[in-house]
C-alpha positions as CSV (number, residue, x, y, z in Angstrom):
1,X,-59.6,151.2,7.2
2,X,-60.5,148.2,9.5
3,X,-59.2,146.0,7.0
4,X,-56.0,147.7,7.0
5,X,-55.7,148.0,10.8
6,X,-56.6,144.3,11.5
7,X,-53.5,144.0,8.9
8,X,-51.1,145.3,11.1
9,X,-47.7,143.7,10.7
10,X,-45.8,143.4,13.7
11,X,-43.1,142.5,12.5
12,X,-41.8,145.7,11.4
13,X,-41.8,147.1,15.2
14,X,-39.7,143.8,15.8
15,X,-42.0,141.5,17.6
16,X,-43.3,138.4,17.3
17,X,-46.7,137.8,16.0
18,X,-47.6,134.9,17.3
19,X,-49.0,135.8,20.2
20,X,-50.3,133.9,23.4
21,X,-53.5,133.3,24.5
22,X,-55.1,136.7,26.4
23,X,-52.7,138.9,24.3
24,X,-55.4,140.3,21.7
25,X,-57.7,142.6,24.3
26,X,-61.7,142.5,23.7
27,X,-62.9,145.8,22.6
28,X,-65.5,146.4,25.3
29,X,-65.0,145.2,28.7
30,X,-68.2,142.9,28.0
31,X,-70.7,145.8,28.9
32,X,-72.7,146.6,25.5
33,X,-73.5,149.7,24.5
34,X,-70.2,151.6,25.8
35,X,-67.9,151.3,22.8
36,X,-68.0,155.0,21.2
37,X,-66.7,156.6,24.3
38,X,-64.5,154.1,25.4
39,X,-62.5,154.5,21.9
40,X,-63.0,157.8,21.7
41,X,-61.2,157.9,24.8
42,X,-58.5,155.4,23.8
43,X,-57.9,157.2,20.5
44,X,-56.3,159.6,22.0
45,X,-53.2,157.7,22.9
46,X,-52.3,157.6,19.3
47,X,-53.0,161.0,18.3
48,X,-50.7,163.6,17.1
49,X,-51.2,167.8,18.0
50,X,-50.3,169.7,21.2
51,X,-50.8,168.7,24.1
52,X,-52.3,172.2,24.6
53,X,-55.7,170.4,23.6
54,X,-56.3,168.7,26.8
55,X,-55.2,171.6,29.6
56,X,-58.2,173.9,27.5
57,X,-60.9,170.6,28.2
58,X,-60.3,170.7,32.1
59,X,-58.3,173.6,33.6
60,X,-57.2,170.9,36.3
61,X,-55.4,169.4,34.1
62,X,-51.6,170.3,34.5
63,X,-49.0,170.3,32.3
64,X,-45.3,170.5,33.5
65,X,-43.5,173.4,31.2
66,X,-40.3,171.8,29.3
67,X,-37.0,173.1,30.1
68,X,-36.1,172.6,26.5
69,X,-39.2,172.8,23.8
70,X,-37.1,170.3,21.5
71,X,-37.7,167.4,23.7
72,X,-41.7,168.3,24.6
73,X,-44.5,165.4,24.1
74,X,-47.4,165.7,21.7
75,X,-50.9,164.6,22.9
76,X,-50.7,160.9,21.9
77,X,-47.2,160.6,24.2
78,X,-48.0,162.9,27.1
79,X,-52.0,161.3,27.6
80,X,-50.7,157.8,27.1
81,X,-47.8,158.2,29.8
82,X,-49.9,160.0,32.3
83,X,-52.6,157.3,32.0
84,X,-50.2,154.5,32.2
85,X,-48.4,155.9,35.4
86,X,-51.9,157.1,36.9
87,X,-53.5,153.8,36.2
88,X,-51.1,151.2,36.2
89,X,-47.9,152.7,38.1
90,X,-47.2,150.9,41.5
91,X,-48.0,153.8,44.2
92,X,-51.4,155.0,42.7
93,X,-54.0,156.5,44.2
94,X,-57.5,154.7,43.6
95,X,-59.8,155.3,40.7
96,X,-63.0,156.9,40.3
97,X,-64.9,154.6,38.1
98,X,-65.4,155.3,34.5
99,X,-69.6,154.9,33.8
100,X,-70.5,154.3,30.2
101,X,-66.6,153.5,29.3
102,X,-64.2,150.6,29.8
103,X,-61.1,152.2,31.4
104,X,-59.5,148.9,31.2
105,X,-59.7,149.0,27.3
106,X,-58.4,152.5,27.1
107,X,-55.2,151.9,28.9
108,X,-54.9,149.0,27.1
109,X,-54.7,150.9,24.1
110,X,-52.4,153.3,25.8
111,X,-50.0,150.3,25.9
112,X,-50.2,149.0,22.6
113,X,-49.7,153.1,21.6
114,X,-46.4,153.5,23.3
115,X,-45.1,149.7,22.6
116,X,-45.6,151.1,18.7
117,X,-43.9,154.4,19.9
118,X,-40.5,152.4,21.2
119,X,-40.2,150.3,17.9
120,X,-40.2,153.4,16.1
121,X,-37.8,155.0,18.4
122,X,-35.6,151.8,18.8
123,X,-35.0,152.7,15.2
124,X,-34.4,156.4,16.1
125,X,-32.3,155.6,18.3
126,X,-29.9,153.3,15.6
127,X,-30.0,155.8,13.7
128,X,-28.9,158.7,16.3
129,X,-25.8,156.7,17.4
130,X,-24.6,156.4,13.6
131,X,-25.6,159.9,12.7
132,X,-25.2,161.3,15.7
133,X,-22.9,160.0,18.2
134,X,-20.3,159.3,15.6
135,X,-20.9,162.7,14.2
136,X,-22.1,164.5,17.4
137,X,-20.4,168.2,17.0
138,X,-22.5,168.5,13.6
139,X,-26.0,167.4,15.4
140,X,-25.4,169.6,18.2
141,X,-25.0,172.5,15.6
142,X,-28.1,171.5,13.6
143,X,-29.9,170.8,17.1
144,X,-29.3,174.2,18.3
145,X,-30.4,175.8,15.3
146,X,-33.6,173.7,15.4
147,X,-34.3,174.8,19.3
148,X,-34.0,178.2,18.2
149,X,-36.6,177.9,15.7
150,X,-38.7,176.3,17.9
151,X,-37.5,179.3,20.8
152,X,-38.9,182.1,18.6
153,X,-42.3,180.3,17.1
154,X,-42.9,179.7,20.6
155,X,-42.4,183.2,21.4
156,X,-44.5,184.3,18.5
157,X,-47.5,182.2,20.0
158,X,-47.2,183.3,23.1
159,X,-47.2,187.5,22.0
160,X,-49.9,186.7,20.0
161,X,-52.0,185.0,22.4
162,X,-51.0,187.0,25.5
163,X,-54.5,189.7,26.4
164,X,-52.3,191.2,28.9
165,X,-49.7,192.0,26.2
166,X,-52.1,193.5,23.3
167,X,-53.1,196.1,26.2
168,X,-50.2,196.8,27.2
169,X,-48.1,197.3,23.8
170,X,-51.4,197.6,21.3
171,X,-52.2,195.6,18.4
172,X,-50.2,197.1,15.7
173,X,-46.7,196.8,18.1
174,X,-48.2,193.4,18.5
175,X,-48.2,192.7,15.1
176,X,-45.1,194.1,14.9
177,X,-42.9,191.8,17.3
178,X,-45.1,188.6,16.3
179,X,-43.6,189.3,13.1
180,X,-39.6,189.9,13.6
181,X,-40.3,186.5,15.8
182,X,-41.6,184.6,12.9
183,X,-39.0,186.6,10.9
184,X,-36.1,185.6,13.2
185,X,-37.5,181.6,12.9
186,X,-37.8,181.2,10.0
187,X,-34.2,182.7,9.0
188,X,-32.4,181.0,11.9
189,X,-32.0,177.8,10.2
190,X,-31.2,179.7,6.4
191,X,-28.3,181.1,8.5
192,X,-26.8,177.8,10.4
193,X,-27.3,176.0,6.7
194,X,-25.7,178.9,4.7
195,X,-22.6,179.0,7.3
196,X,-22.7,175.4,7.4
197,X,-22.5,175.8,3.5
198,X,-19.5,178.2,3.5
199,X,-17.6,176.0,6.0
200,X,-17.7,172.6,3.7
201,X,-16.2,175.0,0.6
202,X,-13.6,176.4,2.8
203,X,-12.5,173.4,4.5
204,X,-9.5,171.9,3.1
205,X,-10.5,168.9,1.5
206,X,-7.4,166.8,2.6
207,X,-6.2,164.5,5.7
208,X,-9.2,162.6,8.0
209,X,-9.4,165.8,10.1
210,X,-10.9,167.6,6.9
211,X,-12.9,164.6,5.9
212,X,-14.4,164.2,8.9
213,X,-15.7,167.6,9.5
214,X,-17.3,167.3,6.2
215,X,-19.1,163.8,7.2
216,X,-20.0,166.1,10.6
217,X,-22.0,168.4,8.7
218,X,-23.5,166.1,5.7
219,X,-24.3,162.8,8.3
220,X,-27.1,164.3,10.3
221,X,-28.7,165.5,7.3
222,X,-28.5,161.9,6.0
223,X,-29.4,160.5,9.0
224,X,-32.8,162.7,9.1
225,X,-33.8,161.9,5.6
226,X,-33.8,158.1,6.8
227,X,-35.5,159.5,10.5
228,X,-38.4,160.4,8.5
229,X,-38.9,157.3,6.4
230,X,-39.0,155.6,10.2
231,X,-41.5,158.4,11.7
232,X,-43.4,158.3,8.5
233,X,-44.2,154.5,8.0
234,X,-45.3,154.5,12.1
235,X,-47.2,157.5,11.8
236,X,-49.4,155.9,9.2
237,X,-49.6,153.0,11.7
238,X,-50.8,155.3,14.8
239,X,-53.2,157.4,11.9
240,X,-54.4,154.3,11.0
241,X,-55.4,153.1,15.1
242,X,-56.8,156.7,15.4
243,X,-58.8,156.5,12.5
244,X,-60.0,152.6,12.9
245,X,-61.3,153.5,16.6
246,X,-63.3,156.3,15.8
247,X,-64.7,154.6,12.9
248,X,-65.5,151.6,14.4
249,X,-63.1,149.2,12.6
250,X,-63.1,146.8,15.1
251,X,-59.1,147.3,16.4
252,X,-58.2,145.9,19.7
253,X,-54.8,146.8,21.6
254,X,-52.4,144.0,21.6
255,X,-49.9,143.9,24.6
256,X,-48.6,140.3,24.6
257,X,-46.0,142.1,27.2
258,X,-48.8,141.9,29.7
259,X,-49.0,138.4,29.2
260,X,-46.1,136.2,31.4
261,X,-44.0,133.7,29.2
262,X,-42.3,131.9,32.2
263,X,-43.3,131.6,36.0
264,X,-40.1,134.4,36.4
265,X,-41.4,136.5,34.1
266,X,-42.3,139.3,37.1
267,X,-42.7,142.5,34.6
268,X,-45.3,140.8,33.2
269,X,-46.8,139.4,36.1
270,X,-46.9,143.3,37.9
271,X,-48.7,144.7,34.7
272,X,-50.9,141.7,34.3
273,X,-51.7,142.1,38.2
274,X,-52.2,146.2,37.9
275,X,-54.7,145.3,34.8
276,X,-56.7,143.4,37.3
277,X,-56.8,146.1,39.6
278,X,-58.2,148.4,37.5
279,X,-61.3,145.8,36.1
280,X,-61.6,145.3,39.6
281,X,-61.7,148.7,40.8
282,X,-64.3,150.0,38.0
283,X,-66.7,147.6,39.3
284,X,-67.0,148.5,42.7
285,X,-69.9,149.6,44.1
286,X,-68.5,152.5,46.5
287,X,-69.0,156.1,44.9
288,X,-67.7,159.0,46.3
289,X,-70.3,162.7,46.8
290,X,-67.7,165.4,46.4
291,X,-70.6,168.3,46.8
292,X,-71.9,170.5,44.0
293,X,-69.5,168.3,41.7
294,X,-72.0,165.5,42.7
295,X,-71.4,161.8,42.6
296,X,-68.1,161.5,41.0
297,X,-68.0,159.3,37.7
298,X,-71.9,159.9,37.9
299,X,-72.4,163.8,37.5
300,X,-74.0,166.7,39.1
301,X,-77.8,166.4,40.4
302,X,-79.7,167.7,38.3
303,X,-83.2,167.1,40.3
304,X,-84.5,165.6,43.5
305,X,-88.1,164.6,43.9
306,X,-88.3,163.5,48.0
307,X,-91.9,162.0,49.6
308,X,-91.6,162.5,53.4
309,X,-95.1,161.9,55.4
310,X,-95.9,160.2,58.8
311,X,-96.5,156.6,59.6
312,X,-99.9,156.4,60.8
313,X,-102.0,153.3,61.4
314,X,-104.9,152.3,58.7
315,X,-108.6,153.2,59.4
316,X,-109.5,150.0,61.7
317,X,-105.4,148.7,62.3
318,X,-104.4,149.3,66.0
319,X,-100.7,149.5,65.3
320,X,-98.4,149.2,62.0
321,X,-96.4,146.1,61.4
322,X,-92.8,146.6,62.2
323,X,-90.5,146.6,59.0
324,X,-86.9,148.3,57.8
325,X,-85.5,150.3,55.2
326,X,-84.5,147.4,53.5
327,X,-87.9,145.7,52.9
328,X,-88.8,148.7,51.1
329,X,-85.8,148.9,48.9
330,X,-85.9,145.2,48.2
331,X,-89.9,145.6,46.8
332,X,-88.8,148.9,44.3
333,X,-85.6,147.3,43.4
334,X,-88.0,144.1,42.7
335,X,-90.5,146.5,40.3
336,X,-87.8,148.6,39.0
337,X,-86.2,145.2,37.3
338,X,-89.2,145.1,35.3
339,X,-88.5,148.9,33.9
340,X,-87.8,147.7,30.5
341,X,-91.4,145.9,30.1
342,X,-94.5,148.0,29.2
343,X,-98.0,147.5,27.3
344,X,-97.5,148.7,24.5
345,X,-94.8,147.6,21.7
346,X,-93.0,150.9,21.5
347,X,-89.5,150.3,22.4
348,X,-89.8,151.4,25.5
349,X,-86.2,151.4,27.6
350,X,-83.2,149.4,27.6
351,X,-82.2,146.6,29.9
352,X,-81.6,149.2,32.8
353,X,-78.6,148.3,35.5
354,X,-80.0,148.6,38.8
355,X,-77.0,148.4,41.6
356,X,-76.9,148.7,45.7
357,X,-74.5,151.7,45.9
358,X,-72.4,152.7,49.4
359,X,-71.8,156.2,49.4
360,X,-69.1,158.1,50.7
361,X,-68.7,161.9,51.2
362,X,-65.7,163.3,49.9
363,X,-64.6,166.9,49.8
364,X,-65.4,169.5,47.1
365,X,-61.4,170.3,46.3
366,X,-60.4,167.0,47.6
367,X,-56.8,165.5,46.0
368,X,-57.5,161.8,46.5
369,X,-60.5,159.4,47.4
370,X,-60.1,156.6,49.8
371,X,-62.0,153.1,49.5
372,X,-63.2,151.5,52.6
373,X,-60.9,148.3,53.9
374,X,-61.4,145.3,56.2
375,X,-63.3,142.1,56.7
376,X,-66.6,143.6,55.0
377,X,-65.1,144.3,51.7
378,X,-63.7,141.9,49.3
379,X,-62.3,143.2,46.0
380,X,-63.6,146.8,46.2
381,X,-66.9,145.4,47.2
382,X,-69.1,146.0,50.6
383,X,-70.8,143.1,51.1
384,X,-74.0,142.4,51.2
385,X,-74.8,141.8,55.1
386,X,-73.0,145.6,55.1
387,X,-74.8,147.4,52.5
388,X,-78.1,145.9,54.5
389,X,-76.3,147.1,57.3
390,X,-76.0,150.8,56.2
391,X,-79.3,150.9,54.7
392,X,-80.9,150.1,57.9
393,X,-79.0,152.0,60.6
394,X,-76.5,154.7,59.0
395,X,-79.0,157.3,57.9
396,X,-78.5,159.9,60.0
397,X,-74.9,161.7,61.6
398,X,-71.7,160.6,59.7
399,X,-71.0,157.4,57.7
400,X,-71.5,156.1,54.6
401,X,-74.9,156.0,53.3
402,X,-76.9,153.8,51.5
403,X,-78.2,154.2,48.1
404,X,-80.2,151.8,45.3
405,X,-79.5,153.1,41.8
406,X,-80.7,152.6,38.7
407,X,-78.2,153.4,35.9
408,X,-79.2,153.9,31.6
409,X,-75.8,153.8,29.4
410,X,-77.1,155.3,26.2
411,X,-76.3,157.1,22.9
412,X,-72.7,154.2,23.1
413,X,-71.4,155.0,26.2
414,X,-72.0,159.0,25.5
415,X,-74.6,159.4,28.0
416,X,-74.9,158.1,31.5
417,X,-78.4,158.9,33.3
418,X,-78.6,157.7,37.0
419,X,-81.1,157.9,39.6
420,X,-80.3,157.0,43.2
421,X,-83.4,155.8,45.5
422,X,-82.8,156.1,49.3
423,X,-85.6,155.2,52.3
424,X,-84.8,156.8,55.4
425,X,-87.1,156.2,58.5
426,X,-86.5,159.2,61.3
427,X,-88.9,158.9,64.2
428,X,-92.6,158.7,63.0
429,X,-91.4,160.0,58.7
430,X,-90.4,158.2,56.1
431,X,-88.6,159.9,53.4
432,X,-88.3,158.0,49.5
433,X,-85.8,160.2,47.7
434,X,-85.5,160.2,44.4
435,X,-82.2,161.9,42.7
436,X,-80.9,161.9,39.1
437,X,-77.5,162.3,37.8
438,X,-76.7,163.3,34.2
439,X,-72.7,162.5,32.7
440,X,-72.7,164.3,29.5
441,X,-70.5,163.0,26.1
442,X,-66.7,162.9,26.1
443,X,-65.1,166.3,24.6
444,X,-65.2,166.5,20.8
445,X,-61.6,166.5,21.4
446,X,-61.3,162.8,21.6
447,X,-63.8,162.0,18.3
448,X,-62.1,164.3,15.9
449,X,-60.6,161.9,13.3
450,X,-57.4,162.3,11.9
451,X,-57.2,164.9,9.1
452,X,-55.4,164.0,5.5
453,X,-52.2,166.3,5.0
454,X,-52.9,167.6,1.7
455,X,-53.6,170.5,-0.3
456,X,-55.5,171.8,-3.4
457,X,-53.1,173.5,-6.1
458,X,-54.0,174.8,-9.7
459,X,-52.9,172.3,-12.2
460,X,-50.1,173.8,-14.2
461,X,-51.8,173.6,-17.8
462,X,-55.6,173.8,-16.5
463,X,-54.8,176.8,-14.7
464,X,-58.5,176.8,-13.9
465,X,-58.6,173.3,-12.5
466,X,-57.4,172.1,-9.1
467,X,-55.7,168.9,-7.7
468,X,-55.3,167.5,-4.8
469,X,-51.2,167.0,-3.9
470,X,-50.2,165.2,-0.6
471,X,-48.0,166.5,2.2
472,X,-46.1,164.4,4.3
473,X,-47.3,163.4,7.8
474,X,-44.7,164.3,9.7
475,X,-42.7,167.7,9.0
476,X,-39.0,168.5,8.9
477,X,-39.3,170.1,12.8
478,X,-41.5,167.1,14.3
479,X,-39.0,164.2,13.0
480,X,-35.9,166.3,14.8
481,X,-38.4,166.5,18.0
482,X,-38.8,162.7,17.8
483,X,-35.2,162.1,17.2
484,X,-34.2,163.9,19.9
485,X,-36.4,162.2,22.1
486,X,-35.5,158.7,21.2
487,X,-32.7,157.6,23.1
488,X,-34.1,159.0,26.5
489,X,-37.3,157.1,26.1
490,X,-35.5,154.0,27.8
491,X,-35.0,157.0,30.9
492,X,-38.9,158.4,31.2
493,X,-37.7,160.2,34.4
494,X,-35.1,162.0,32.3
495,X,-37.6,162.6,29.5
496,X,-40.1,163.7,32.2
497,X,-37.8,166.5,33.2
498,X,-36.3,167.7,29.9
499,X,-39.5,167.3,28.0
500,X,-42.4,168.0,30.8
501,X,-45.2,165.8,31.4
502,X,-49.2,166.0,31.6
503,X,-50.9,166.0,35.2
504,X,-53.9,164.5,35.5
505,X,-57.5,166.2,37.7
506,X,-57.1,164.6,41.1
507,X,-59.5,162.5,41.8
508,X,-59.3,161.2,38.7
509,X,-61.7,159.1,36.3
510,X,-61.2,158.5,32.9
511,X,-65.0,159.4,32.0
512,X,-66.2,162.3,34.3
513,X,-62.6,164.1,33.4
514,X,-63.4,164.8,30.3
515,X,-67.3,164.7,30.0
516,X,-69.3,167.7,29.0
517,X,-72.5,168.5,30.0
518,X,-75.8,167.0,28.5
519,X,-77.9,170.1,28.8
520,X,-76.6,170.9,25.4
521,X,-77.8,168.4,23.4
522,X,-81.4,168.2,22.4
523,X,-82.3,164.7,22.5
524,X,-79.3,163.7,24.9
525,X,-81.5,166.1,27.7
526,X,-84.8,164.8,26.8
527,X,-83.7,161.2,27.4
528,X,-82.3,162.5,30.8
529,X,-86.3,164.4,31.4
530,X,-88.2,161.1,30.2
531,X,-86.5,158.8,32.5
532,X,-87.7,160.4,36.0
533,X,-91.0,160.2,35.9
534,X,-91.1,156.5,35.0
535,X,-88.5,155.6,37.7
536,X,-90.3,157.9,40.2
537,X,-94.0,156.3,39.9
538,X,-92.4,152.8,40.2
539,X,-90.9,153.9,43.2
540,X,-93.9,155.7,44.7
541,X,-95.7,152.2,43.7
542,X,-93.4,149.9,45.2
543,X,-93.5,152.0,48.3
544,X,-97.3,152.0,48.8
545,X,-97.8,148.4,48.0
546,X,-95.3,147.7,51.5
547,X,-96.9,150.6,53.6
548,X,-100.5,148.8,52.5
549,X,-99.4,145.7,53.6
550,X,-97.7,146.7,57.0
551,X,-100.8,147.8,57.9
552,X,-100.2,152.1,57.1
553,X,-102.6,154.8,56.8
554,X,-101.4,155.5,52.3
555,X,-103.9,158.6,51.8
556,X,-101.3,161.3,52.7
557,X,-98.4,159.2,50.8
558,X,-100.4,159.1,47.7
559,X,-101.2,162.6,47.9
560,X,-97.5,163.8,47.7
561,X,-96.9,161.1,45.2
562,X,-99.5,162.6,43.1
563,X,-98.2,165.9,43.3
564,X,-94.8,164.8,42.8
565,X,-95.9,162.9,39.9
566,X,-97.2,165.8,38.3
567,X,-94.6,168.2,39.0
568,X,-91.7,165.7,37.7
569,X,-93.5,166.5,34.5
570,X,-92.6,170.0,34.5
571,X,-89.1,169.8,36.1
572,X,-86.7,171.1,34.2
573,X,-82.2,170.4,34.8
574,X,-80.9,172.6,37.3
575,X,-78.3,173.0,39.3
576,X,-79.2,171.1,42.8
577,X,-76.0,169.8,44.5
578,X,-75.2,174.0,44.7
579,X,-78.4,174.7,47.0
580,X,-79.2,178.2,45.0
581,X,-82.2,179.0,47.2
């Protein structure tokens, strides 16, 4: 399937292939390790399938009902143009980052989906102004019936669905109704063809008038036998994308329209320049706390292990050596560098990333965040001086705080473990606080692959055998839908209104969106359990060897780190940004 995919001829959706430089996108955004969730996420944009799917993942997510169900998007259209517009449309709001993905890839790929989408319906669209325009009292007829159809199935879902509705009417009535609407569906086309029928063997076959009102009823049956040639050869193409992603084919998104030709070329220019945003936004090293929805783009707390004793001189030391927060973050960011090393050849952990985080608080039902601006930030980044700043004097009243973290991408981008470090000195305590942060796999949503459209009949001779017979991709109903839609994709705000449109979870991060929970898989939550205690006695050690050498009393430190070290071995996920005490 790779094969096939890296085969992709362009020139059918009539564009060059000769691309520029920059015009083939990587597949990762250069950090290993992330590529299954990252395309799991970026298959979606060529998907098929209701867009019912993603409103069940995360009720925040909102979709905007159609005033007419004949123009509606599937899930591929609706997640590819809310991403677009959320991540790349002028007046955004700022992203969460997307841990353990590449958000830059998936709206990459969102691109290259819909630049597919408009070759296929620049040929719809031909098509409709032969067949339709030039014919357009026969396509209304055959239009209308087809909205009707789609009317009553709708209805028919909605009845059977409906709890409210089996109490109320019972479910035999139920039954009932859900079946004079699938009765009344199916029938309403039988009817508009039979009359249509009637009408060409009444007309009068003389004169242009009677000619034409013959070629009104026959062209747009023409024209959708042609429509579905078009929707079927692209909907192998998207199929084939889908497919290739999840099973790790190696395809890239190609938009050579984010690439300027000419120094006027502004189109390209603005999407090259909001592409660079969003790289530069995902690397950032402000995080926002939103309370018991913890870090946002890191995950809930799941367990915090705190050591909090006096500052006492040594046996023999009149008074301790002066020193900062930051001299004791410097020495466990120092030992927790060499995580990955250990004595024996057992594997052992991966190359960790260890990071100086500034975090903000942000409300619980909070619509937008808002990154910090002005002289000490350049390119979403506090700078250093800053961040030493913060660590040394806000930790205590409002501001931003200070946090070191120390972040495992594992199981390809599926699981993100991080645990944040922060050293606070009030009065005579100091308090090392250790917290960790679990961001489960994407939805199995996303890494469904596509499905063949066949079926298994009886063979006609061998009654007792079975074969397997092929159906076509797209049905009668779903090439009218994309016909429809075709010529108002050129006017998305028209389309937007006739058709509805997908809302995305404010704030809103590609990753923590649509992440589950880790709890659920076995080795997914060990992983999470086995990484604390490492982390923790690395801190605790990096701490001690500072107090020891600025001259402080370690006995009463080394007692809670003992106990903390043997209670982290018992600790268990829980639910600690919610306080249930």
């Amino acid at each position: 399937m790779g094969a096939a995919v890296a085969g992709f001829d362009d020139r059918r959706h009539g564009v060059e292939v000769d691309f520029s430089p920059g015009a083939q996108v990587p597949l990762s955004g250069g950090d290993s390790g992330q590529t299954a969730a990252t395309q799991a996420l970026a298959s979606a944009a060529y998907r098929d399938g209701p867009v019912s799917g993603l409103v069940e993942i995360n009720a925040a997510t909102a979709v905007k009902g159609p005033k007419l169900s004949l123009f509606e998007p599937d899930l591929g259209e609706a997640f590819a143009r809310a991403v677009i517009v959320r991540m790349l449309g002028g007046a955004r709001k700022p992203l969460v980052q997307s841990f353990g993905t590449d958000p830059l890839t998936v709206a990459d790929h969102c691109l290259a989906a819909t630049r597919i989408r408009k070759a296929r319906d620049v040929r719809l669209t031909v098509l409709m102004v032969l067949f339709g325009v030039l014919f357009l009292p026969g396509v209304l007829l055959w239009l209308a019936g087809f909205q009707l159809r789609r009317t009553l199935t709708g209805l028919r879902g909605r009845l059977s669905e409906a709890p409210t509705v089996v109490q109320a009417v019972g479910a035999v009535k139920l039954a009932r109704l859900a079946g004079v609407a699938a009765t009344l569906a199916g029938t309403a086309l039988l009817a508009l063809g039979a009359l249509l029928l009637v009408a060409v063997v009444l007309l009068p076959m003389g004169g242009l008038i009677g000619l034409y009102l013959i070629a009104m009823l026959v062209a747009p049956v023409v024209g959708w036998l042609l429509a579905k040639r078009v929707c079927e050869r692209y909907a192998k193409d998207l199929r084939a994308f889908w497919s290739g992603l999840l099973g790790g084919g190696g395809v890239g998104a190609r938009i050579p329209e984010a690439v300027p030709q000419d120094p006027n070329d502004k189109e390209a220019e603005t999407l090259r320049q909001a592409l660079t945003k969003v790289a530069a936004e995902q690397h950032s090293n402000v995080v926002f706390y939103a309370g018991p929805k913890g870090i946002l783009g890191m995950g809930t707390r799941w367990g915090s292990w705190q050591l909090a004793e006096e500052l006492t001189p040594a046996e023999g030391v009149d008074d301790i050596n002066p020193f900062r927060s930051w001299d004791v973050i410097r020495a466990i960011e120092d030992r927790l560098r060499l995580l990955e090393r250990g004595p024996l050849h057992t594997g052992g952990f991966p190359k960790p990333s260890i990071r100086h985080w500034i975090v903000a608080p942000v409300g619980e039902g909070a619509k937008e965040v808002a990154r910090p601006d002005g002289q000490e930030i350049e390119s979403f980044q506090v700078r250093d001086f800053e961040i030493q700043r913060i660590c040394n004097e806000q930790q205590f009243g409002s501001g931003n705080r200070h946090y070191l973290g120390v972040q495992f991408v594992l199981w390809d981008g599926q699981l993100v473990l991080t645990l944040m470090i922060t050293v606070t000195v009030l009065h005579h305590t100091l308090r090392v606080e250790v917290t960790g942060h679990a961001l489960g796999p994407v939805h199995p949503l996303f890494t469904t692959k596509p499905e063949p459209k066949e079926k298994e009949v009886a063979k006609h001779v061998k009654f007792w055998e079975t074969k397997t017979v092929p159906l076509p991709l797209v049905e009668t109903p779903e090439v009218v839908r994309l016909a429809a839609r075709a010529p108002l994709t050129w006017f998305p705000p028209v389309l937007d209104f006739l058709g509805g449109k997908l809302t995305l979870p404010e704030p809103f991060g590609l990753r923590h969106t649509w992440a589950n929970p880790p709890w659920r898989h076995r080795f997914m939550a060990d992983d999470a359990l086995r990484a604390a205690a490492p982390v923790l006695r690395v801190v605790h050690g990096a701490t001690m060897r500072v107090l020891a050498d600025n001259g402080v009393d370690t006995e009463k430190f080394s007692n809670r780190s003992a106990f903390l070290s043997g209670a982290v071995q018992a600790h268990t996920p829980a639910n600690a940004d919610k306080y249930e005490v």
